[in-house]
N, C-alpha and C positions, 0 to 999 in steps of 0.2 A: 504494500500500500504506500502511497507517494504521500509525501508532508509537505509543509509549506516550508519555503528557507526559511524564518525566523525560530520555527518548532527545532531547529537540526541548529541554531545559531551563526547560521549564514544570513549575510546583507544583500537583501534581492536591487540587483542595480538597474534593471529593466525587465520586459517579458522575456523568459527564460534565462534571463542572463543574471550570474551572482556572484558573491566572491564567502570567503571564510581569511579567517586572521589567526593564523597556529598560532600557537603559546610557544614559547622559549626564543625563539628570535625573530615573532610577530609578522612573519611571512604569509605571503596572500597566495591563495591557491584559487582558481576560477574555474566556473563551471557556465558551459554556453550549451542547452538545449534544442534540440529541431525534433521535426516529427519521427525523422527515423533514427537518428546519433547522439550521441551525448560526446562533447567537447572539453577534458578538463585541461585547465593553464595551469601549470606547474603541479608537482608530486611530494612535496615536502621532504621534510630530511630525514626520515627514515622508513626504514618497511615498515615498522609499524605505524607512523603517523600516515603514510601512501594506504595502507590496509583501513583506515578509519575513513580517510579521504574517498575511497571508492567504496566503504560501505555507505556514505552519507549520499555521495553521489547516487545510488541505485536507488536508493529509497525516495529524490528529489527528482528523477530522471524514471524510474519506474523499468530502467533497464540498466545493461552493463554499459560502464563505460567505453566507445567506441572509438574514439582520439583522444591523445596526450601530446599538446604540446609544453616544449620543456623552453623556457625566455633565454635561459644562460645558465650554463653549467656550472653551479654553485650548489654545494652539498645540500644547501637546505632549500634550494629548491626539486633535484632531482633524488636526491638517494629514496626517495619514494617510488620511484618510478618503475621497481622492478612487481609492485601490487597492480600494474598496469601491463604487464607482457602480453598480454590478448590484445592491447590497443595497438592502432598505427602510432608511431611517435615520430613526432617532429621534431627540428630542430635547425638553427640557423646552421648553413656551410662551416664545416670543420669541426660540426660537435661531436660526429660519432667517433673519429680518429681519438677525441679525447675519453671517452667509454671504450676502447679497445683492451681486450683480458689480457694482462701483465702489464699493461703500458704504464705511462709513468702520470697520464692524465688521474688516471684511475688510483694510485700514491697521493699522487698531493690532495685531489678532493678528501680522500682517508684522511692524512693529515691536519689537513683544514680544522674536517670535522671535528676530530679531537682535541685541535688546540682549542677550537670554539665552544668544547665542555659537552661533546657527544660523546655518550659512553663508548669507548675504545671497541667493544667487541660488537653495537649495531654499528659502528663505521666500518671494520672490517666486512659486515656481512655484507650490508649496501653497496659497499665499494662493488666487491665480489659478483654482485646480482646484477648490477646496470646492464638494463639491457640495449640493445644496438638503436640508433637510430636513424630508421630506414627512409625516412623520409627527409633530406636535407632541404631544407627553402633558401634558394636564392631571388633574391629580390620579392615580389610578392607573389602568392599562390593562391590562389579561391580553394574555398572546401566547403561544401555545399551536405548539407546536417538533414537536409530536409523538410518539406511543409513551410519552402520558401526561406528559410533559415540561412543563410550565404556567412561564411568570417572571411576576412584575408588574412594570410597568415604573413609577416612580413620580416625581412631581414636589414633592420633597419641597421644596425651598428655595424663596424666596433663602437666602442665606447666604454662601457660601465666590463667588459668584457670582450675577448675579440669576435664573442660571437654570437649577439641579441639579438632575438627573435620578437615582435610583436605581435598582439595578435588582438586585429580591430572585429570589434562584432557593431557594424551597419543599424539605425536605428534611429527612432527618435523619444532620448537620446542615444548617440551612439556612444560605444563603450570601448576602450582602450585598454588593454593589458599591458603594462608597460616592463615587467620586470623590474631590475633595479636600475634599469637607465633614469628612471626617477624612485624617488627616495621622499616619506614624507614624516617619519618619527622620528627619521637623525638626517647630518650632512651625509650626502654619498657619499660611498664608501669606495675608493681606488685601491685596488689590491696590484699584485707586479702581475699579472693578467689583464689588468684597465688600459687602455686607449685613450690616454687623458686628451691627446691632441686633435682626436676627434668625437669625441663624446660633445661638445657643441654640437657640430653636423647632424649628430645619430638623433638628438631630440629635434632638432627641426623638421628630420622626415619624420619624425611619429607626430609632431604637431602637422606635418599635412600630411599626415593618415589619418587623424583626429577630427580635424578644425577646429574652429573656434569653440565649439559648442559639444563637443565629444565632456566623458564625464573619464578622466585618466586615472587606469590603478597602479598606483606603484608597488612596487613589489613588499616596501615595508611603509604602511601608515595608513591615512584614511586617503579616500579618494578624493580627489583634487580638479581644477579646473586648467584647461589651459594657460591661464595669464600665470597659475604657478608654476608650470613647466617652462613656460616663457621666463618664470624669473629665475629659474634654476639651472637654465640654460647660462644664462647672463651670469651669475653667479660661477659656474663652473668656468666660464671662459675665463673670467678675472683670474680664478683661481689655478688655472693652469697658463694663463700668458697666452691664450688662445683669440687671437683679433679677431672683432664679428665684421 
């Protein structure tokens, strides 16, 4: 039997479209519904939080999950992602290389995790489980959910990572997935994987993937409007010596 988002403590952001806000490092995970697909954005950081993730999903969705897209390969957005191996997954150009079994992509996300206060042995396992991503998007892709339901899936960066995906769902309002290209509980966060010198550029294609009038979720905080990405845009230029 299906619930309403707020019964499951999801923030419904238009018809069919919603987000959720994990606990421990306040990551937004997204769910975009059509008549025949369910669409979630991002997997959280670990199998067990991904195994909650898609039980909430089924219940809001009344089916399995059918797409995963993954924004940027950041532990606490993907190490969930292996409660999702039945789904198609997505991901911007060069993420699967960084999910490859032994590779060193697949270390450091471990790594990460553990320095960021994930129990050592679900960051081994997560690490372990990622599964492949079959689906690379360069530049934008349509993926049609059904019952008129349309996203683009978009590759808008580098930036916040060298390899951020967006993923706009069309509407009125339309809704923005933004990952952590925007950031709205702390400053972004530039790890030695960030793009700083064009992480400007990457938010301007997602503000014209957006417009004006789009409602944007960043990866950590509440959902925010344009004129705030516009000033975070502005702000990161400063901050990295980046001339608009």
């Amino acid at each position: 039997m299906t619930v309403t988002w707020a019964e499951l403590g999801w923030e419904r952001l238009a018809d069919g479209v919603g987000r959720c806000r994990l606990p421990g490092w306040d990551c937004t995970a997204g769910l975009v519904l059509g008549a025949d697909a369910a669409l979630m954005v991002d997997a959280g950081s670990s199998l067990a939080e991904g195994a909650r993730l898609r039980e909430a999903a089924r219940r809001l969705a009344g089916r399995r999950v059918t797409h995963l897209a993954l924004t940027h390969p950041h532990f606490d957005h993907v190490f969930g992602a292996a409660a999702f191996r039945d789904a198609e997954v997505y991901g911007a150009v060069g993420t699967d290389a960084l999910f490859a079994p032994g590779g060193r992509g697949r270390e450091a996300l471990r790594a990460d995790a553990v320095a960021e206060g994930l129990d050592p042995g679900a960051a081994r396992e997560a690490a372990e489980a990622l599964c492949p991503v079959r689906h690379e998007v360069r530049g934008e892709q349509p993926l049609d959910l059904g019952g008129g339901r349309q996203v683009v899936l978009a590759d808008v960066g580098p930036g916040h990572t060298g390899h951020d995906l967006a993923v706009l769902v069309p509407g009125a309002p339309a809704v923005v997935f933004c990952g952590d290209l925007v950031e709205e509980s702390g400053e972004p966060q530039a790890g030695a994987d960030a793009v700083p010198e064009r992480w400007p550029a990457a938010l301007d294609r997602l503000l014209g993937l957006g417009g004006d009038d789009a409602l944007y979720v960043p990866g950590h905080g509440a959902v925010v409007d344009a004129a705030f990405v516009r000033a975070q845009r502005d702000a990161l230029a400063a901050r990295f010596g980046v001339s608009r």
